[in-house]
C-alpha positions as CSV (number, residue, x, y, z in Angstrom):
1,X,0.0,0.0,0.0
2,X,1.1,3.4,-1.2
3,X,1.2,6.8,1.5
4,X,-2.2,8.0,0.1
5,X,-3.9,5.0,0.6
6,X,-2.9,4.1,4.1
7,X,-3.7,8.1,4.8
8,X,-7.1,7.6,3.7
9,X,-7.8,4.4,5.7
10,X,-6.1,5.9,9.2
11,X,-8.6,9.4,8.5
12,X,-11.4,6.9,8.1
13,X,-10.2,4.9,11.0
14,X,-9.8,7.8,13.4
15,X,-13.8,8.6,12.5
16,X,-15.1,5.0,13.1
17,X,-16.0,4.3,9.8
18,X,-13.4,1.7,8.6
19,X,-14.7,-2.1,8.8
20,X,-12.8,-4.8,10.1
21,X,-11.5,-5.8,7.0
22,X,-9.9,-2.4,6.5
23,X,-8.5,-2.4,10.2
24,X,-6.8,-5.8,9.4
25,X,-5.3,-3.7,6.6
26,X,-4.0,-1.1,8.7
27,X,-2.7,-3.4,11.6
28,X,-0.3,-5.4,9.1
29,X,0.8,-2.7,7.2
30,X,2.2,-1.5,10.4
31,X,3.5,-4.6,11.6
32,X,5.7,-4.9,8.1
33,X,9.1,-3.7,7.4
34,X,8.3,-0.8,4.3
35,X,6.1,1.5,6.6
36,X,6.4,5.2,5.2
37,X,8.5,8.1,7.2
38,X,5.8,9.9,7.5
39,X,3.4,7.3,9.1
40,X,5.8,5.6,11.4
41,X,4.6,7.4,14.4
42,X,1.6,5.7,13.9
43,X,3.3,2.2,14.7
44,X,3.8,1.8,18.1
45,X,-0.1,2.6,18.1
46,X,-1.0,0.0,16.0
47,X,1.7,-2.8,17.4
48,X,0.1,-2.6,20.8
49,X,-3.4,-3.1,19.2
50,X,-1.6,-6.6,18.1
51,X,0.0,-7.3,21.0
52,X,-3.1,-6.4,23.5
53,X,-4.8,-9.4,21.9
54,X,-2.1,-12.1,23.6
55,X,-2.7,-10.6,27.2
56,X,-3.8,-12.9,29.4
57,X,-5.9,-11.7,32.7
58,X,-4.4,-12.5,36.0
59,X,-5.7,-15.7,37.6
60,X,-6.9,-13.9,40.6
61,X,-9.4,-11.8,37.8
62,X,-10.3,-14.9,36.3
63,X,-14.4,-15.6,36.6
64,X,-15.2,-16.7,40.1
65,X,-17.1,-20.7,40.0
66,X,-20.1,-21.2,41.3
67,X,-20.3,-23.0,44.3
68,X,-22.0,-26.5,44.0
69,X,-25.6,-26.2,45.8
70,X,-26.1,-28.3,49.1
71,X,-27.6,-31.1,49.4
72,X,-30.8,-31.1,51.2
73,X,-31.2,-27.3,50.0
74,X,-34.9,-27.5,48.6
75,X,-35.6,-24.3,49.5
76,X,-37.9,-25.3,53.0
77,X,-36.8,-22.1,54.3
78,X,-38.2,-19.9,51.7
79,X,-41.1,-22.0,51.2
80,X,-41.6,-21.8,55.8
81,X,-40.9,-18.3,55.4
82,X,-43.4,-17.1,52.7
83,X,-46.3,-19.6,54.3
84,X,-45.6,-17.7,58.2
85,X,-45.9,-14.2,55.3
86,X,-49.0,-15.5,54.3
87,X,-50.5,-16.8,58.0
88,X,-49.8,-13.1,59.3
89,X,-51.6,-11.5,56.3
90,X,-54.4,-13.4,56.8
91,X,-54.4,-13.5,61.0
92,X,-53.9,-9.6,60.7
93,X,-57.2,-9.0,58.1
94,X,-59.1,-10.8,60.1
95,X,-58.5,-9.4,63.4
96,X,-58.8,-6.0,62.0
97,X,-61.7,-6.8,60.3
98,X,-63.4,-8.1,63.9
99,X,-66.7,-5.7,64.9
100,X,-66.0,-4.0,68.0
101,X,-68.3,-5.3,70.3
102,X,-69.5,-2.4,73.1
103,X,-69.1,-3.2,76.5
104,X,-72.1,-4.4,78.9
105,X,-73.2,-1.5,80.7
106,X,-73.4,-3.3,84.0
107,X,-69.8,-4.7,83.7
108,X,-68.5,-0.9,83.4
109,X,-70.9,0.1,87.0
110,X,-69.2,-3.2,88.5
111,X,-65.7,-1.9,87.8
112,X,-66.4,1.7,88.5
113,X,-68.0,0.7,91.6
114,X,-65.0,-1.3,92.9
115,X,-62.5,1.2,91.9
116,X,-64.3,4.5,93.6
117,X,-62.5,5.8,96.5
118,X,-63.6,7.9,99.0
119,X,-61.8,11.1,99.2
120,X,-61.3,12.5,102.3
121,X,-62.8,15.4,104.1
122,X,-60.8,18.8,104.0
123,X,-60.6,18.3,108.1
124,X,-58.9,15.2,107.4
125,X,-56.7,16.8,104.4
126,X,-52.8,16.8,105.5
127,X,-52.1,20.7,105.9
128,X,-49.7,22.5,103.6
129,X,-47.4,24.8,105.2
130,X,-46.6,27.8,103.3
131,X,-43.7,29.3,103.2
132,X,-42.4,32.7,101.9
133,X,-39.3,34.8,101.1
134,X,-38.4,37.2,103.5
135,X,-38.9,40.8,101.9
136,X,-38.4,44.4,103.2
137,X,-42.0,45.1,103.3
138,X,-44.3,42.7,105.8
139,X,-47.4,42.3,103.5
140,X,-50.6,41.2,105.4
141,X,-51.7,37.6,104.3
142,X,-55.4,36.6,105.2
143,X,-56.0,33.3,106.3
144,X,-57.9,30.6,104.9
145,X,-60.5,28.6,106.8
146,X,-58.8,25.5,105.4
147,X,-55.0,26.4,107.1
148,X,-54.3,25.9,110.2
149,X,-51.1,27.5,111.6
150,X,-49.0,24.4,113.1
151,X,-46.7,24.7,116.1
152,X,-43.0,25.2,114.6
153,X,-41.5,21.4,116.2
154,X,-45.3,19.9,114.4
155,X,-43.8,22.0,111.1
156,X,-40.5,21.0,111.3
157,X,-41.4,17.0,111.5
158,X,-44.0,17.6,108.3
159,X,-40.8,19.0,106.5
160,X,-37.9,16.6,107.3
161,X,-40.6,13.4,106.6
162,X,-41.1,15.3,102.9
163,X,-37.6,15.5,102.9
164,X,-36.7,11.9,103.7
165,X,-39.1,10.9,101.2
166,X,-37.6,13.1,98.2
167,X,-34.1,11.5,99.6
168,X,-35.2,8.3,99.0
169,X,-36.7,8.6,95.9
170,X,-33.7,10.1,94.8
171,X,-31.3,7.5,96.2
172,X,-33.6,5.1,94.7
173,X,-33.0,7.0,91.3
174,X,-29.4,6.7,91.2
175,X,-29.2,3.0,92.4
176,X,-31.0,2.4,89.1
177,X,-29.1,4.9,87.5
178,X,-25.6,2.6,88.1
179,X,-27.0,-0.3,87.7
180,X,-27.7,0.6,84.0
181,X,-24.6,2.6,84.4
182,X,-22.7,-1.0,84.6
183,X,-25.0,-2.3,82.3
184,X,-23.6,0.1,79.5
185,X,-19.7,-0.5,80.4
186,X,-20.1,-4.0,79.8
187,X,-21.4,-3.4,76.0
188,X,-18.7,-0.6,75.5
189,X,-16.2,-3.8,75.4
190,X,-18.0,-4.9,72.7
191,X,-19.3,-1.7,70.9
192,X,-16.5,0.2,68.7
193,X,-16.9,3.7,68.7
194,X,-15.4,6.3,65.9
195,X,-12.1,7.6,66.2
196,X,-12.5,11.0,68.2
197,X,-16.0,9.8,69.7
């Protein structure tokens, strides 16, 4: 093949429209010996073209087998799993779809009735102490019928049993609090946090 020739193939070729035929053309012209000056840094391109074909993948890239199936795999599990599917569908329309049945007016009086409490009377009502600020100005309070002004040691006793009881609430509330506390350091050996966390 002459210069103009091989010209007008690699133009063609650098489009995409040369066939396979015309390729072959241009890879052995470059692969002979009487390859024009003027084309010759074209032949490196083409030689690797040739050579590409002869490379082999690593073995590591090769495509993975399949594993051989197990025996006894029938697929029970999927079958199990798509009949429990179906068994909670249908459960789950059919108790929503249940008419609510109203209750029996006598039940509900038998319940109330057992569960009413008799509230005390406001004479048998623990009494609230009040207590205020000190402030520059006295400012006149009026008494309530319902308070009754307790004798300071009577005062004092209220207080320190309200007192004990918050304590032991509290105390309660932080027992609890470690218990979970220890509860928590023993999945922090197995829970990773992030770097910096």
């Amino acid at each position: 093949m002459n210069y103009e020739q091989v010209s007008k193939l690699l133009e063609r070729y650098w489009e995409g429209a040369t066939s396979l035929a015309e390729e072959q053309q241009l890879k052995a012209y470059f692969q002979g010996t009487e390859i024009d000056e003027r084309l010759v840094v074209y032949q490196p391109l083409f030689q690797a073209i040739v050579a590409s074909k002869t490379i082999e993948a690593p073995k590591h890239l090769e495509t993975p087998r399949m594993l051989p199936r197990r025996e006894g795999s029938n697929g029970l599990f999927r079958k199990l799993l798509a009949a429990a599917t179906l068994t909670g569908l249908v459960a789950g329309t059919w108790w929503f779809n249940q008419p609510v049945v109203p209750a029996v007016p006598e039940a509900i009086e038998t319940v109330a009735q057992e569960q009413v409490q008799v509230l005390p009377s406001p004479q048998e009502v623990p009494v609230i102490v009040e207590a205020a600020l000190p402030t520059k100005k006295r400012v006149q309070v009026r008494r309530r019928p319902s308070q009754v002004e307790l004798p300071p040691e009577e005062a004092a006793a209220i207080i320190k049993s309200a007192l004990a009881l918050v304590s032991s609430k509290m105390k309660r509330g932080q027992l609890d609090a470690e218990k979970k506390l220890d509860k928590i350091k023993v999945l922090d050996q197995f829970i990773k946090y992030p770097a910096g966390g």
